[in-house]
C-alpha positions in Angstrom: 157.4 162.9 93.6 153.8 163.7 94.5 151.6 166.4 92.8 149.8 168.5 94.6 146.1 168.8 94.3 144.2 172.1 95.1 140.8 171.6 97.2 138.7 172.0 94.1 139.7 169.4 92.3 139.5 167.1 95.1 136.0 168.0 96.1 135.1 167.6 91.9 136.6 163.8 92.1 135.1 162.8 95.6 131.8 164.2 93.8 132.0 161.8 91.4 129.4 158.9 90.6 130.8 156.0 91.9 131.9 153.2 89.6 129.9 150.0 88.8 130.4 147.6 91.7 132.7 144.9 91.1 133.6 140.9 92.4 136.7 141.0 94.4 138.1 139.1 90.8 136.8 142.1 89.0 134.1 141.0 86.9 130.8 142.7 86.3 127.1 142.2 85.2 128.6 142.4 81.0 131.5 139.3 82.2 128.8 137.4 83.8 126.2 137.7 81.4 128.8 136.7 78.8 129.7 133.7 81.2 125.8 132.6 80.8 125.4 133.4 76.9 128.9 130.7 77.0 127.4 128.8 79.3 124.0 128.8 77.6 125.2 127.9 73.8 127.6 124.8 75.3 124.2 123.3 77.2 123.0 123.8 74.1 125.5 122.6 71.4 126.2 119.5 73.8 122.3 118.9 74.0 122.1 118.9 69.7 125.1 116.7 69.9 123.3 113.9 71.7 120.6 111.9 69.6 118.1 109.1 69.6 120.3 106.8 67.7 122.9 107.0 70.2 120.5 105.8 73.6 120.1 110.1 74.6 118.8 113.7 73.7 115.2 114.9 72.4 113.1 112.2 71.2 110.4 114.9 70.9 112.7 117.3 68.6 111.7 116.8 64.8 115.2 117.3 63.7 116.6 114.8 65.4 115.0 111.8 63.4 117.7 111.7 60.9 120.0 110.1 64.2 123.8 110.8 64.5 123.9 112.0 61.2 121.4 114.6 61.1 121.6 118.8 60.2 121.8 119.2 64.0 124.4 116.6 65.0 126.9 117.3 62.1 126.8 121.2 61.5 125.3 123.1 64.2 126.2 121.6 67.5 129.8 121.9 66.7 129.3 125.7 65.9 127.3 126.0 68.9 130.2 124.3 70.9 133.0 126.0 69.0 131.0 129.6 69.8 130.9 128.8 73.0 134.6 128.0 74.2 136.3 129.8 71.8 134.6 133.0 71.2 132.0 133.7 74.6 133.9 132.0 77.4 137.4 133.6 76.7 135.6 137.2 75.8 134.0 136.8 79.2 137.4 136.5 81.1 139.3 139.0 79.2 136.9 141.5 78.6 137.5 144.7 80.8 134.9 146.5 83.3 133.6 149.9 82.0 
């Protein structure tokens, strides 16, 4: 069964600030700018995982000059990547709209 509303309270929600604007899939800016922070740390995880040694990546990047098995390579690439799939991109679907 419907409630009734009274005229004041109808004119006090019709007065209302209007919400955020939304995608038609419901995202807003905070999902999208998560979807670049995810976006942004894979580029960069997959870009520390490539090296000289193996015939790609930063020849310019001092780090780099220990090859496949450098700091870069072994530790923080897979961090980077890890951050960004398992962490960003899924926060970025799942979060909510305020």
């Amino acid at each position: 069964m419907a409630r009734k509303i009274d005229k004041k309270t109808a004119r006090q929600r019709s007065e209302q600030a209007p919400a955020a604007p939304e995608t038609p899939i419901g995202f807003d800016r905070r999902n999208y700018a998560l979807f670049g922070v995810s976006l942004g740390l894979i580029l960069l995880g997959f870009l520390f995982l490539t090296s000289p040694a193996l015939g790609g990546g930063f020849p310019f990047i001092h780090p780099f000059a220990a090859g496949a098995n450098g700091f870069l390579t072994m530790n923080v690439a897979p961090v980077l990547l890890v951050l960004g799939y398992c962490v960003f991109l899924p926060w970025a679907i799942i979060a909510r709209p305020k």
